[in-house]
MARPAPA-424628 format. One line per field, with one value per residue: residue number from 1; x negated, y, z of N, C-alpha, C in turn. Coordinates in steps of 0.02 Angstrom, whole numbers, plus 32768, in hexadecimal, padded with zeros to 4 digits. Each point is the difference from the previous one (the first is absolute). Layout:
k <- [NUM:...]
nX <- [X:...]
nY <- [Y:...]
nZ <- [Z:...]
caX <- [X:...]
caY <- [Y:...]
caZ <- [Z:...]
cX <- [X:...]
cY <- [Y:...]
cZ <- [Z:...]
//
This chain:
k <- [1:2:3:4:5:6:7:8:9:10:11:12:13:14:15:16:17:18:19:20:21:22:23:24:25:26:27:28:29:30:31:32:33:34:35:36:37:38:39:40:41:42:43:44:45:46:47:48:49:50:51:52:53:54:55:56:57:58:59:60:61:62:63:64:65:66:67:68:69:70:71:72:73:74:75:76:77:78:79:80:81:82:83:84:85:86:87:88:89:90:91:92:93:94:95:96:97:98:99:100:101:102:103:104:105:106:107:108:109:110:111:112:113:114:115:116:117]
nX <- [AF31:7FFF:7FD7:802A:8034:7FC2:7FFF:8037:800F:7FC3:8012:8039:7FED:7FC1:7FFF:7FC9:7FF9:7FBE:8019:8023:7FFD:801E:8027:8011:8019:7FD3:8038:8009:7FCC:7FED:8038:8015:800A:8030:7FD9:8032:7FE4:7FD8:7FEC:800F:7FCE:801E:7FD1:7FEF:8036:7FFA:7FE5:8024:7FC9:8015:7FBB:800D:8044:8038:8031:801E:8041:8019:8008:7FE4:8000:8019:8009:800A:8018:802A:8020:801E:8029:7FF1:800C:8025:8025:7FDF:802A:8029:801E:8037:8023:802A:801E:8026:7FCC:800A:7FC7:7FF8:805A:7FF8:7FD1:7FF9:7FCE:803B:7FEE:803C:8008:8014:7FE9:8039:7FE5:7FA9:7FFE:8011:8016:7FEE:7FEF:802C:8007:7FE5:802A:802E:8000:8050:8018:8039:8025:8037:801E]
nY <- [058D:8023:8026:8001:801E:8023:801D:8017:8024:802C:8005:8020:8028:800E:8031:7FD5:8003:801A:8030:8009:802C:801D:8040:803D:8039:8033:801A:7FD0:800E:7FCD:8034:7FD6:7FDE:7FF4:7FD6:7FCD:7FCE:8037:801C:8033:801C:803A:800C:801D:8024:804A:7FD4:7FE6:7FDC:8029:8016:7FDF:8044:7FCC:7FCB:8035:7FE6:8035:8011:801E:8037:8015:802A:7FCE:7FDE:8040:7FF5:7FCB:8001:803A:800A:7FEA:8037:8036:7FE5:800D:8009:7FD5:8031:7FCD:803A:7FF8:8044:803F:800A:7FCB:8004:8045:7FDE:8018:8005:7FE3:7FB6:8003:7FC3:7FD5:7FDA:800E:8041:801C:7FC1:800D:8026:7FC3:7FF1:8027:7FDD:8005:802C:7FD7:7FAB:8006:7FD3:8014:7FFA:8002:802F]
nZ <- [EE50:7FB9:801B:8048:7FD1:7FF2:801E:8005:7FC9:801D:8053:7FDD:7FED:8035:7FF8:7FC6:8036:7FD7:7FE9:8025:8005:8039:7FE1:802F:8014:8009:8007:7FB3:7FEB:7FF7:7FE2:7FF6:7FBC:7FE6:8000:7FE8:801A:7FDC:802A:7FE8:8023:7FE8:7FC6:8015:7FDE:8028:8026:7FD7:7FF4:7FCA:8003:7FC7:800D:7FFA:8035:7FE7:8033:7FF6:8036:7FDB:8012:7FD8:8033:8034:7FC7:7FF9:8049:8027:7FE2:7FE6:803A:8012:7FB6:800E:801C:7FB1:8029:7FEC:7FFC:8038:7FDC:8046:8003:8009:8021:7FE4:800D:8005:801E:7FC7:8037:800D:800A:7FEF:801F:7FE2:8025:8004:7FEA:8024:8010:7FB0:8006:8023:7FD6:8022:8034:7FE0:7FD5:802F:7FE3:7FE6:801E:7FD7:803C:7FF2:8008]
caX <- [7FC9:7FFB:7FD2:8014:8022:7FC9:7FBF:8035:7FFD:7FBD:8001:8046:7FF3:7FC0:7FD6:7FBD:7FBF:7FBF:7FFC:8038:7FF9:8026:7FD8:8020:7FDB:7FC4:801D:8024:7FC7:8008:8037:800B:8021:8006:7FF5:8011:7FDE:7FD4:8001:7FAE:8007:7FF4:7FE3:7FF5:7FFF:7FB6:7FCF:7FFC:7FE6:801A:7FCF:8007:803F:8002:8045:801A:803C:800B:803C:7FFF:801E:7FF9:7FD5:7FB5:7FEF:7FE1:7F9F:7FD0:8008:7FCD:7FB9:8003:7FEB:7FCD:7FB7:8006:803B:8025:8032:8037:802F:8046:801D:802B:7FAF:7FEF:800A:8022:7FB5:7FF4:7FC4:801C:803A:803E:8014:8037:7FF9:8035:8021:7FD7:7FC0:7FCA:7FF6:7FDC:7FC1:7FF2:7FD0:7F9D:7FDB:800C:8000:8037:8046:803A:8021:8036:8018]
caY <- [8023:7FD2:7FF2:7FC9:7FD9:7FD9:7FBD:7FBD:7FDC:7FD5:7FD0:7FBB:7FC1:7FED:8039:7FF5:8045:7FE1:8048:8041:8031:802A:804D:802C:804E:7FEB:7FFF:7FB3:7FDF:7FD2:7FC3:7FB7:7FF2:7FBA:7FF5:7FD2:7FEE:8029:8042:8024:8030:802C:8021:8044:8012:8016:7FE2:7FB5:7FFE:7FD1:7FE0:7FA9:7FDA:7FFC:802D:801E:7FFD:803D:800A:8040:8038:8018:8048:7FCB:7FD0:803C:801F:7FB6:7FC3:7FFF:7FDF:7FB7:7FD5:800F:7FC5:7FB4:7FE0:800E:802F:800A:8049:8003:8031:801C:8030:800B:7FDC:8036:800C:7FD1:7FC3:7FE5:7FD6:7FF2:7FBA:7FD9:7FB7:7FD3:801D:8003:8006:7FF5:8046:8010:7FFA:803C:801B:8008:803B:8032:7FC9:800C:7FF5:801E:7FE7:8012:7FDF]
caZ <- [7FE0:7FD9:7FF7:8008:7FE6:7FEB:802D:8001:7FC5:7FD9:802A:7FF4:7FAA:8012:7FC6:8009:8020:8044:804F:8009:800F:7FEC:8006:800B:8018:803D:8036:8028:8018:8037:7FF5:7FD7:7FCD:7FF7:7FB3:8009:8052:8034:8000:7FF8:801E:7FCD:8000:7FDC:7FBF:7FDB:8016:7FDD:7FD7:7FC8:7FD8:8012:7FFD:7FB8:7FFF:8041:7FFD:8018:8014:801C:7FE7:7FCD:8010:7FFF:7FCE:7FD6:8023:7FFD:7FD6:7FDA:8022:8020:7FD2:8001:802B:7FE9:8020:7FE2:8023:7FE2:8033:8000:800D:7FBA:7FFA:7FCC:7FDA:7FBC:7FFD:7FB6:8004:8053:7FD9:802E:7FF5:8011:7FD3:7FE3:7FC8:7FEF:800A:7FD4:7FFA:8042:7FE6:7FEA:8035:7FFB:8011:803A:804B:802D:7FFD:8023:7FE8:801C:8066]
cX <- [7FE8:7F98:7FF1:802A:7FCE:7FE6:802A:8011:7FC0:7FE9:803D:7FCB:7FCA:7FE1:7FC0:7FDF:7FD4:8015:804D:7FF5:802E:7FE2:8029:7FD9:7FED:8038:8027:7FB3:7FFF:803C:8020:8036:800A:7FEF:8013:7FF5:7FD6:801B:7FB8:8001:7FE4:7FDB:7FF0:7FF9:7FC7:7FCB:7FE8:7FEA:8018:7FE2:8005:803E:8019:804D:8010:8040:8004:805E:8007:801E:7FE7:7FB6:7FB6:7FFF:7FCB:7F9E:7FD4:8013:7FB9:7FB1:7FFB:8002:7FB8:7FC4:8014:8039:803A:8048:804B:8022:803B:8020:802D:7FC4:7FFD:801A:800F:7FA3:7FFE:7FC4:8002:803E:802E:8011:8044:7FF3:8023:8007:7FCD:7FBB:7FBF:7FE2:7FCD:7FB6:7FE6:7FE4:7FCC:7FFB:7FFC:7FE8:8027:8045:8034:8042:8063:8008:8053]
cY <- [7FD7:7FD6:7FAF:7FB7:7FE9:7FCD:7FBC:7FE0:7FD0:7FC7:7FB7:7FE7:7FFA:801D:7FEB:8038:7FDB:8034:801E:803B:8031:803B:801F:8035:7FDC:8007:7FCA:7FCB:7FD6:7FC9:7FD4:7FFD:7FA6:7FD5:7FB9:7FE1:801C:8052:8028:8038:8040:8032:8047:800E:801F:7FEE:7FBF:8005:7FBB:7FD8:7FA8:7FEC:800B:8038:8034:801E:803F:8007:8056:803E:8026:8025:7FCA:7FE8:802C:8000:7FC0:7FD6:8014:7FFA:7FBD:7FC2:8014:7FCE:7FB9:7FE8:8014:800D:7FED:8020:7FEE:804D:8012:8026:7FE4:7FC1:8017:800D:7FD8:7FDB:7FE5:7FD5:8005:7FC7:7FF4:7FB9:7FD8:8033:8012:7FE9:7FF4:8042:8019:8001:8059:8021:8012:803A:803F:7FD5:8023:7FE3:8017:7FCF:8012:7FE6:8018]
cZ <- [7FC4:800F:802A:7FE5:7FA5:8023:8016:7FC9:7FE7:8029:7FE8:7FBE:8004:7FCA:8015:8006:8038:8046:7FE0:803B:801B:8011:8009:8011:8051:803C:8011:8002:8042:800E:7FFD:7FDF:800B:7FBE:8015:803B:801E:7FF8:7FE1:7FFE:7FDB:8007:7FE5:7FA6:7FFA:8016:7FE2:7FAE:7FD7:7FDD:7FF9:800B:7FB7:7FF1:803F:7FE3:801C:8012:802D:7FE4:7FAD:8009:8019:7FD8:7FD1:800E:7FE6:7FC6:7FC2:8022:7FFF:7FC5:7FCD:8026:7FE5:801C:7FCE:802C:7FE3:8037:7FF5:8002:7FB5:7FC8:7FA8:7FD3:7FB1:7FD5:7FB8:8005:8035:7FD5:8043:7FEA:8036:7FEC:7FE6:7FBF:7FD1:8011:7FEE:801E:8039:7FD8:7FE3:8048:8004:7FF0:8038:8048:8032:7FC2:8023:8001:8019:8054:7FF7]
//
């Protein structure tokens, strides 16, 4: 599941975060995910208030990214979507960092980044 194989990546290179989080739909609620030596236990997508987070790594379907990614960056949080939802979006930078990533400075007018999977 790629949303797992995030949390493993940000756990190997110790991605500075005061809180990681994970979120899924209310029916895997309660859960647990592995985030390097601890587990944590996930919480509800539509019940979680974004307010105060900065990033949210989205590993979800085109058709959810569609619903939440403009809320969630609506509360200031900045949205990077692994779905397919808006990488064709002209105020949605699609980055590749090894090819563009000057180009990430064009996030602000949507606070959603897109990026290839």
């Amino acid at each position: 599941n790629v949303g797992r194989e995030m949390l493993n990546i940000l756990a190997e290179r110790e991605f500075p975060a005061d809180e990681v989080v994970a979120l899924a739909s209310r029916r895997s609620q309660g859960s647990e995910v592995s985030y390097g030596e601890r587990n944590l236990k996930v919480k509800a997508l539509e019940t979680y208030d974004f307010e105060g987070t900065d990033i949210c790594l989205m590993a979800t379907s085109g058709e959810m990214s569609a619903e939440w990614a403009p809320r969630i960056a609506a509360k200031g949080c900045v949205v990077i979507d692994n779905s397919s939802k808006w990488r064709m979006d002209a105020d949605v930078p699609l980055i590749v960092p090894e090819v563009n990533a000057a180009a990430i400075a064009g996030y602000t007018k949507k606070n959603i980044i897109a990026n290839p999977n």
